[in-house]
N, C-alpha and C positions, 0 to 999 in steps of 0.2 A: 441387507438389513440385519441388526444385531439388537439382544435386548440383553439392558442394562440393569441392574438389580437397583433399590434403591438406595445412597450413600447420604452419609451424612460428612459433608464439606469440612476439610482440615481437620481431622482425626486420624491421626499418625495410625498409621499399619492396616486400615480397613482395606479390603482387596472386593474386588464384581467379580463374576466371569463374563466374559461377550461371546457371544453365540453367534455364527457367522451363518450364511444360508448355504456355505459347501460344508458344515458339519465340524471346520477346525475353529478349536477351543482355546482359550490359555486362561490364565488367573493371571489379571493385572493389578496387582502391588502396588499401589499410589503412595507415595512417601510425600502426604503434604506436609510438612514441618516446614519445607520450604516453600516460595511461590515457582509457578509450572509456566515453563514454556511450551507451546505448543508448532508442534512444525507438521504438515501435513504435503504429501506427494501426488499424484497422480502416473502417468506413463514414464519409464526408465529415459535417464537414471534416477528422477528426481526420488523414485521410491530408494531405490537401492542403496544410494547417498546418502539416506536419511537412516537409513537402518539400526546403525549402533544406537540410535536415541527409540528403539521400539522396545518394550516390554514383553511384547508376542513372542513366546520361545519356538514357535513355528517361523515367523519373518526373520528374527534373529536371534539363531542358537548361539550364538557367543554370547550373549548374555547384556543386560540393559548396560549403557556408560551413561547414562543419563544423572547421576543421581550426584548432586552439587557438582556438577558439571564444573571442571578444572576450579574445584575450591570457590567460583563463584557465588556461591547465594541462591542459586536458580538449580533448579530440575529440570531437562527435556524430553517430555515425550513428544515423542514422532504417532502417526498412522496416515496408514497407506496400503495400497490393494498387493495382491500376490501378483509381484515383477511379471511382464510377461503374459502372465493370465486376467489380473486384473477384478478378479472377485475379492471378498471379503469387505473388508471398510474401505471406503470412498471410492465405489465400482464408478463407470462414466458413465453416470445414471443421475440425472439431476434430483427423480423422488429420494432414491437414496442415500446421497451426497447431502440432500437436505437433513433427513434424520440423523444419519451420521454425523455431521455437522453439532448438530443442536446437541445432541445424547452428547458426542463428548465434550463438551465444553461445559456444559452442566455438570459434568465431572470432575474435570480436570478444573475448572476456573481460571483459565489461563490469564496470564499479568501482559502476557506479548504470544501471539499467532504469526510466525512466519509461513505462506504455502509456497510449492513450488508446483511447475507444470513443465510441459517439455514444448519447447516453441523454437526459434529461430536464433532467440540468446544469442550470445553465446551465454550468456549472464544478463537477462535483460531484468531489470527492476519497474516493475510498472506502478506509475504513480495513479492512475487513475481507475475508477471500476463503475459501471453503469446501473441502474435497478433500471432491466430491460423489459419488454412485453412480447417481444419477439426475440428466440435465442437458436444457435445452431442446433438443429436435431441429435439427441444421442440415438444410442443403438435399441434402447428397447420401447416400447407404447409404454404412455402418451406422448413418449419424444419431447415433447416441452413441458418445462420446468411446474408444480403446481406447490403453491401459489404461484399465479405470472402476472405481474412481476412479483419477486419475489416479495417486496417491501412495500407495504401499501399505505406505509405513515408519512410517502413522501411522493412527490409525480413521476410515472415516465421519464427515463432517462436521467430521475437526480445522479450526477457525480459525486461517490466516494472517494477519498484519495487515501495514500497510504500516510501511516503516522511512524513506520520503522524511519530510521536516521537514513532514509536512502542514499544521499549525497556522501554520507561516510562510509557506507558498506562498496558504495561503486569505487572509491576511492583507496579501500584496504586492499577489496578484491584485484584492483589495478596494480597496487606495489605488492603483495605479498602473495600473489599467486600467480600461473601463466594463464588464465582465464581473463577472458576480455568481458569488462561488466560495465554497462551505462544503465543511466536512467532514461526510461519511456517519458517525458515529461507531457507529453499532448497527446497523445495513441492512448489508445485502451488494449486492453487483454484480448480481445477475440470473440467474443458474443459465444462464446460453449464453455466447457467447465471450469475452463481457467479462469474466464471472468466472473463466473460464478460461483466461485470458491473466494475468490480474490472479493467480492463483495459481499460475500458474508461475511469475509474474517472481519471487514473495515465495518460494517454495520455492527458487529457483535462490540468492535471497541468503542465504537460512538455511541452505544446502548450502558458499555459500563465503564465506559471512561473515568466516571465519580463514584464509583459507588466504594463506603468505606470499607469495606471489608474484603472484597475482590475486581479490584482495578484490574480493568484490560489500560495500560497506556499504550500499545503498538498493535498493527495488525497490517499486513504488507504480501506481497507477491510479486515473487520473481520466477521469470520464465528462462529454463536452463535447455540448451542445443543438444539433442539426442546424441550428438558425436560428441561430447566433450567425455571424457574419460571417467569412469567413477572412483578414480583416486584425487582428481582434479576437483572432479564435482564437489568430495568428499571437503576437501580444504578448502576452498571456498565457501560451504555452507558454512565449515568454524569461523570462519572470518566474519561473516555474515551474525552469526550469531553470536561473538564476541562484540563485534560492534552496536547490537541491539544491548546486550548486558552493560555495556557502558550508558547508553542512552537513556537506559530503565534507572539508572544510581543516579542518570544526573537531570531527566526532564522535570520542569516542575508545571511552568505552562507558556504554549507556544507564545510567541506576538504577534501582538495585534496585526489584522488586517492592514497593511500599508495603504496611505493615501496619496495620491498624484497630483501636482498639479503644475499648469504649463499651458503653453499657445494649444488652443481648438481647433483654431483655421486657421492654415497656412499656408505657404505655398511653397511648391517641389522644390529643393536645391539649396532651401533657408534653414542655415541650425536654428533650433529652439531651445532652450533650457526647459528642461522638467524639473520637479525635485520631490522627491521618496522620502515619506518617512515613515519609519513604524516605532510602534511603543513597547517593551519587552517589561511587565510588569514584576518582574523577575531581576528587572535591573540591567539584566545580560544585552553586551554589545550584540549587534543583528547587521546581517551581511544581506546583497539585494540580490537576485536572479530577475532579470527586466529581459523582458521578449516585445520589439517594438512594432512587432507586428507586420514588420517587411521580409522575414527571415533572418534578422538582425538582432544576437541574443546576448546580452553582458550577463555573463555567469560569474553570482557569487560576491560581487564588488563590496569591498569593505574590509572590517568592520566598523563600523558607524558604532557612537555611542546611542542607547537609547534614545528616541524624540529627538535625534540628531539628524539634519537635513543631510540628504543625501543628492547632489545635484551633478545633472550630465546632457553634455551638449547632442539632438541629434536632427538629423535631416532625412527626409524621404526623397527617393530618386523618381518616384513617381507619380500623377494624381490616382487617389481612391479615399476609403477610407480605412481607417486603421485603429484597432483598438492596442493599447499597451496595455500590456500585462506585466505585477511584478507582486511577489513573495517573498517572506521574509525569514530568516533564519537566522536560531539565537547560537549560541558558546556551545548547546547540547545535541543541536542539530535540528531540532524543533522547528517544525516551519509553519507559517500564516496560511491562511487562506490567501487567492488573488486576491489582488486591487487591481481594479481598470479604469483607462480614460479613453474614451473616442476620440479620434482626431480626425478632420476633414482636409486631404491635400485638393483643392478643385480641380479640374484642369480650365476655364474661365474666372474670368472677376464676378467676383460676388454683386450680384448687380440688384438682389434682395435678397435682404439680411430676417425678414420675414421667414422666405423660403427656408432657412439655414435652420432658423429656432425651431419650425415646424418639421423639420427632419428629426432634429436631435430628441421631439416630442415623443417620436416615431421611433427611433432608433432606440434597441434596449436589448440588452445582451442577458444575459441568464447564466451564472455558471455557478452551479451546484455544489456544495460543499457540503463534507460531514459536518 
């Protein structure tokens, strides 16, 4: 735990000290003139990777590179616990992690929060993050989180997702470095600090997404592979973070939810036509990611003009039932919330069409969005 003096927001050269509970110190130097990125670590490398963007002349004696970061526009600071040892700011201690959290963002005002964690990656981007009631235990009492869950303006288990350009950053990360990055599109983070980090940052943007004076548009979490190299790490987080800097010049606002529509009830072995549309208020052409709910995923198809039908033949090999799923994504990278439609393959003839209606009564899916 650290305490914060009090600042007043966007006032070139004001400085705090943070006071850490192992006694080390620094004077951090906020140069808002610009707006602030925020990137935050946990377990190596992800701390270590992140370093140069720290202000703490203890984390890193070579001194801050954050500051209009390659001429861009934007400032990064990083925080993160001592490599290794894991004290100071954002110990794996969920009370902690939560004050932490809050103090600095209250600070900083971040316009975009990238976190990272150490997981199985190699580069993994996770789209989704949970407000849980039950979480993995960390290491010191009360071991779960308080508040639990943390969010309580929404139910058990609402889905956050992330608002970084994921599908660009997996896509830099893939050509311009030897680090392997995909997106998590259906997995969550892990139920302990990862996910819990990674759902604060997406709550804290969906709390200031609008606000005029200090917009969060991005907030996102990737989990990086302990064995990936911290020179590697290192370049891939620029890339990552490059690609968020374009994202931030060019989001205005995502498209609309897409809507489906297509055969209900059908049967195994017969294509159906569906067709996708979304609206991008923006103007901006929108590409479709459809998951047809068989393990069957067309990534990306398009681009489609705005409220331009987007239509594609498909079939199921077997009876059940099956929800599709599909998202939309504009010129910036900006993506919808789902759109879903149930479909029913029987394995018998529909012999009451009564039965059928009173299923679909019944049948209601739930999927949570910021």
């Amino acid at each position: 735990m650290f305490i914060l003096s009090t600042v007043t927001p966007m006032v070139v050269g004001y400085s705090t000290k943070l006071l850490f509970d192992d006694s080390i110190g620094y004077d951090a130097q906020l140069d808002s003139e610009l707006p602030n990125i925020m990137l935050t670590g946990y377990w190596n490398p992800t701390g270590q990777m992140i370093a140069p963007f720290s202000n703490d002349t203890y984390l890193n004696p070579g001194g801050w590179k954050g500051a209009n970061w390659e001429d861009s526009g934007y400032n990064i600071y990083s925080f993160f616990p001592n490599p290794g040892i894991y004290n100071g700011t954002f110990e794996i201690d969920y009370q902690k992690t939560w004050e932490d959290f809050w103090d600095i963002t209250a600070q900083v005002k971040p316009i975009a929060i990238i976190s990272f964690g150490a997981g199985a990656g190699p580069w993994e981007i996770e789209y989704n993050a949970r407000n849980l009631n039950i979480w993995g235990n960390d290491y010191e009492p009360p071991y779960q989180p308080t508040p639990c869950p943390p969010d309580n303006s929404v139910p058990v288990r609402y889905v956050r997702h992330s608002t970084i350009p994921v599908q660009e950053i997996e896509d830099a990360v893939n050509e311009q470095t030897s680090v392997d990055a995909w997106v998590d599109w259906e997995d969550n983070p892990g139920a302990f600090l990862c996910e819990y980090i990674a759902y604060l940052g997406m709550w804290y943007q969906s709390i200031h997404k609008n606000d005029l004076l200090y917009p969060c548009k991005a907030a996102g979490f990737i989990h990086v592979n302990s064995n990936v190299a911290i020179a590697n790490a290192m370049e891939a987080t620029n890339v990552a973070i490059r690609e968020t800097i374009k994202y931030l010049s060019c989001v205005k606002n995502s498209p609309e939810t897409p809507t489906i529509t297509g055969q209900m009830i059908g049967k195994t072995g017969e294509e159906y036509e569906y067709t996708f549309i979304s609206i991008d208020s923006d103007g901006d052409n929108v590409s479709y990611y459809i998951n047809w709910g068989d393990g069957q995923i067309e990534k990306w198809i398009g681009p489609y003009g705005s409220g331009e039908n987007a239509v594609l033949l498909h079939s199921w090999s077997s009876s059940g039932v099956y929800t599709i799923k599909v998202m939309a994504k504009d010129n910036c990278g900006a993506i919808s919330d789902w759109g879903m439609l149930n479909v029913i393959m029987p394995r018998n003839k529909i012999a009451n069409n009564f039965m059928f209606s009173r299923f679909f009564e019944k049948w209601e899916v739930k999927w949570h969005v910021a």
